[in-house]
C-alpha positions, 0 to 999 in steps of 0.5 A: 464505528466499524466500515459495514456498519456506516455503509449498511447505514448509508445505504439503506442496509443493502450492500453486495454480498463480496463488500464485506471481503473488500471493506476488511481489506480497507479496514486493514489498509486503514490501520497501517496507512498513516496518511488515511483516516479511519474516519468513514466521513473522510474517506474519498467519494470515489474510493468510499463508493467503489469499497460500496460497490465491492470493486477491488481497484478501489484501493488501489495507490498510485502514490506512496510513501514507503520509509526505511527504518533499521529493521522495518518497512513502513507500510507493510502493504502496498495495494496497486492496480495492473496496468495502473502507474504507481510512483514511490517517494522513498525516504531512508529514516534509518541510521544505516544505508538501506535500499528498495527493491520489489523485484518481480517489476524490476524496481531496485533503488541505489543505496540510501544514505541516512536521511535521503531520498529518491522517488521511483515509479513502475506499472505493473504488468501482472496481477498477484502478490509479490515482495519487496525489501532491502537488501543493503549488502546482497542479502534481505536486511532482516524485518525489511520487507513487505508485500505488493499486491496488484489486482 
């Protein structure tokens, strides 16, 4: 069952005009988040009430896994709120050294070796849509990117 179908069931068939922009928003995260079920019924109370409500900091993470794969960032999309901490558990799954950097908020982790590990945390300061990659080597390590987006 798609998200504005359980939500116009669950309240009555109201829900505000912008809702649709933010559940397509959720349904996308949902898709590309494995830690997050598609599931209405597991959704959290506070993030399934704010998506009712059409706020944006709803989906926001605080907390994030990204892995490292040669020739990959999983997840793509990172969703964060300004002025809102996000800490970043970093694992290299890759057979070759990769790193993370999202340089608009000044984040650059060492090199990771196969198999390791580093947590890193920022707060940002300024709302948009700004990248992250590896760049083994001083170049952007082909497929190895994504998007950070702050509202």
């Amino acid at each position: 069952m798609r998200l504005d179908t359980s939500l116009k069931c669950l309240l009555g068939g109201w829900y505000p005009a912008n809702a649709r922009q933010y559940l397509q928003e959720a349904e996308s995260l949902l898709t590309t988040t494995h830690t997050i079920t598609r599931k209405v019924g597991l959704l959290t109370g506070s993030m399934f009430l704010a998506i009712a409500v059409g706020m944006p900091t709803a989906l926001a993470q605080t907390q994030v896994e990204v892995t490292l794969l040669d020739g990959a960032i999983q997840p793509q999309q990172i969703v964060a709120a300004n002025k809102q901490k996000v800490q970043i558990a970093v694992h290299n799954e890759g057979n070759q050294v990769h790193n993370l950097v999202i340089p608009d908020f000044y984040v650059f982790t060492q090199n990771l070796q196969p198999g390791e590990s580093v947590n890193v945390s920022f707060t940002p300061d300024k709302t948009g849509s700004f990248p992250y990659y590896s760049d083994t080597g001083g170049k952007k390590e082909a497929g190895m990117q994504g998007k950070l987006v702050v509202h």
